[in-house]
DOVEXTI-750454 format. One line per 3 residues: their letters; for each residue x negated, y negated, z of C-alpha. Coordinates in steps of 0.25 Angstrom, whole numbers. Example, Ala and Ser with C-alpha at 12.3 -4.5 7.8 and 13.67 -1.06 7.14 Angstrom:
// DOVEXTI-750454
AS> -49,18,31; -55,4,29
END
This chain:
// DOVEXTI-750454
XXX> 96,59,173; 100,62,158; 94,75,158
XXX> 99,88,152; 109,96,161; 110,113,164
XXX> 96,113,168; 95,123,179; 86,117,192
XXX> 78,123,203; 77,111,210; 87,99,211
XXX> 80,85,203; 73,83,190; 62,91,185
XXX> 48,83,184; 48,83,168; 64,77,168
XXX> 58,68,180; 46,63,169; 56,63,156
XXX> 66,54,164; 53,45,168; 47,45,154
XXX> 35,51,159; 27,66,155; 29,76,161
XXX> 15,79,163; 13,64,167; 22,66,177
XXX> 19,79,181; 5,72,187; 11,61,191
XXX> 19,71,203; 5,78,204; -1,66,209
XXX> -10,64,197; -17,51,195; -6,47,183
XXX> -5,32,187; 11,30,185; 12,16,183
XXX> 26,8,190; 35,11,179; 33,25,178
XXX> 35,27,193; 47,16,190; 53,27,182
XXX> 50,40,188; 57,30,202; 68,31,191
XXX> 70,44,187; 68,50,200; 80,40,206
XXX> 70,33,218; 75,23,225; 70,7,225
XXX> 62,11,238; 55,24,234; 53,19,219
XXX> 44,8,226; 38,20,234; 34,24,222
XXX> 27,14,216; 20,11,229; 16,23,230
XXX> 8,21,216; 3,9,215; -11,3,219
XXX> -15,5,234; -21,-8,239; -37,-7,243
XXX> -35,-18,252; -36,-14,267; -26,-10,276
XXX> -17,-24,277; -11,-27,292; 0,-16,293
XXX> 11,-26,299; 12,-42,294; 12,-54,307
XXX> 26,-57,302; 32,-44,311; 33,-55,321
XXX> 44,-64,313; 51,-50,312; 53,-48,324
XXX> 58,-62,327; 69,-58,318; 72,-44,324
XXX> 74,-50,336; 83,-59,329; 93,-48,325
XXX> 94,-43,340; 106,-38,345; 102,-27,334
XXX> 89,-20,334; 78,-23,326; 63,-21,325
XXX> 50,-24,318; 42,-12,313; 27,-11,305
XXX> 26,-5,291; 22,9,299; 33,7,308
XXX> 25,1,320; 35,-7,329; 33,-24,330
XXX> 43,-29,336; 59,-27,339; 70,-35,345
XXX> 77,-36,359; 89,-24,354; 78,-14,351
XXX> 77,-6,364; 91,-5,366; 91,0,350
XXX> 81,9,349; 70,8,358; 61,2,368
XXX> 49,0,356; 42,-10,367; 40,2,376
XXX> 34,11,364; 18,8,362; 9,12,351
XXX> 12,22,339; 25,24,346; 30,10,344
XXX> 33,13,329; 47,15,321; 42,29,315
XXX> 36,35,328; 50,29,335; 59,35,326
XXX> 52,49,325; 46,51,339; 57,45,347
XXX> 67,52,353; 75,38,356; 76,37,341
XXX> 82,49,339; 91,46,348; 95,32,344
XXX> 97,34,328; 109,45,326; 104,47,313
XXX> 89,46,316; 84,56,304; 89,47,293
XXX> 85,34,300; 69,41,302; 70,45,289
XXX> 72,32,283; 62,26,292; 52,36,287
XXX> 56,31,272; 55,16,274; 41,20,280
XXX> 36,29,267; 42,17,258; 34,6,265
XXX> 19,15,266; 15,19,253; 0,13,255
XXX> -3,18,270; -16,9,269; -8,-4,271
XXX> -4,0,284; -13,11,291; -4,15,302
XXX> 4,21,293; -5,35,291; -8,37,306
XXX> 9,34,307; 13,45,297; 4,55,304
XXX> 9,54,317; 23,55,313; 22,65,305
XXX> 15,73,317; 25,68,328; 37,70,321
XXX> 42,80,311; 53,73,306; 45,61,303
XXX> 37,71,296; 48,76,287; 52,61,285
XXX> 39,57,280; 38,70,270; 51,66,264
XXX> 44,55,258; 57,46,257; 56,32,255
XXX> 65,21,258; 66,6,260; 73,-4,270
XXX> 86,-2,268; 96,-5,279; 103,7,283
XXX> 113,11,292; 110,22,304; 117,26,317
XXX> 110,22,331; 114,26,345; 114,14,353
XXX> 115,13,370; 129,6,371; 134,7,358
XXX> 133,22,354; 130,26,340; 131,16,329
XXX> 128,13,315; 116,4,314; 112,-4,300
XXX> 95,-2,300; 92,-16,292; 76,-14,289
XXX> 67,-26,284; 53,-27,277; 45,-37,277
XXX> 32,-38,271; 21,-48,269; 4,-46,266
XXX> 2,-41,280; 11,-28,279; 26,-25,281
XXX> 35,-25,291; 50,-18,295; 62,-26,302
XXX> 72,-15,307; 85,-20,311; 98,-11,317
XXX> 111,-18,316; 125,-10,321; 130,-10,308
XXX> 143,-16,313; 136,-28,319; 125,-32,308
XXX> 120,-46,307; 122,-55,298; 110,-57,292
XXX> 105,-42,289; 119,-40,283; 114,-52,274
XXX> 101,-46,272; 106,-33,267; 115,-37,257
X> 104,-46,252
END
């Protein structure tokens, strides 16, 4: 960062006065900035402290979700009638996997290749057909994904990313308190505040006839003035389609 060496350091990162020099900002100012104070940072200064403090694209646009103006408007519908062309194209992609999931994780709509997958979602009613409540209740989910932590964790992080105005989509509070009463490591998860974005990513899943494999988790947003909605695909990573392969290097 430029600044002087030999300083000795009780704890590892840059004190709060080096954080404000590097961001052009007081240290005063700052200082109530972190206190929650009613400072008004405006998009470039949250741009440089994003900077300074090495955030990535996703949790720089956290930030400044976080700061601006929160709507007055009411509550619009949490997910947009267009779930249904979505599902016409997960069940496109079949042989693989792949499902349709509400901003708070509600479940839509999946393919033909899902219960032999993952689960039977069909058999699942109410607050337990959800992707959070599945992944953290469920012992079956567990079971399937070898490397479950890290695939919850990211699960958890997309969530955080896309809710920063809870009044757009009400489930979302009630959602957050189950969780963090049914399950202590969603609890843990949740208190990390991490944030991510849709990334593919690659994770290891434990299927019936094949044994354990590495599966290529393609995720896709879509959005319109009704609300958002979540496109999850598996793919062995071996065996990709075409056209996601295109997607992602697009």
């Amino acid at each position: 960062m430029g600044l002087p060496q030999g300083l000795r350091r009780r704890t590892p990162g840059l004190r709060r006065e080096e954080v404000a020099v590097l961001a052009g900002l007081s240290p005063t100012w700052y200082t109530y900035l972190e206190q929650g104070r009613d400072v008004s940072p405006s998009p470039e200064v949250l741009d440089n402290l994003a900077s300074v403090l090495g955030l990535s694209v996703f949790e720089r646009d956290y930030l400044l979700a976080l700061s601006s103006e929160r709507s007055s408007a009411s509550p619009a519908a949490a997910v947009p009638e267009s779930w249904k062309s979505l599902v016409s194209v997960a069940e496109g992609m079949y042989p693989f996997p792949a499902y349709v999931c509400s901003l708070s994780g509600d479940l839509l709509g999946w393919n033909r290749a899902v219960p032999g997958w993952l689960a039977n979602f069909g058999s699942l009613s109410g607050r337990e057909r959800n992707l959070l409540v599945w992944m953290f209740t469920s012992e079956e989910a567990h079971r399937l994904f070898v490397d479950w932590e890290d695939v919850a964790r990211h699960f958890v992080a997309c969530f955080r990313a896309e809710v920063t105005d809870w009044r757009t989509c009400p489930q979302i509070g009630p959602l957050v308190e189950e969780l963090t009463a049914r399950s202590p490591r969603f609890r843990t998860c949740w208190d990390e505040h991490r944030v991510a974005g849709p990334l593919s990513r690659t994770h290891r899943m434990r299927h019936p006839q094949r044994g354990i494999i590495d599966v290529r988790m393609v995720e896709l947003l879509h959005r319109d003035l009704d609300g958002t909605v979540r496109l999850i695909v598996h793919t062995p990573v071996r065996e990709m389609p075409r056209k996601l392969v295109a997607a992602q290097v697009r």
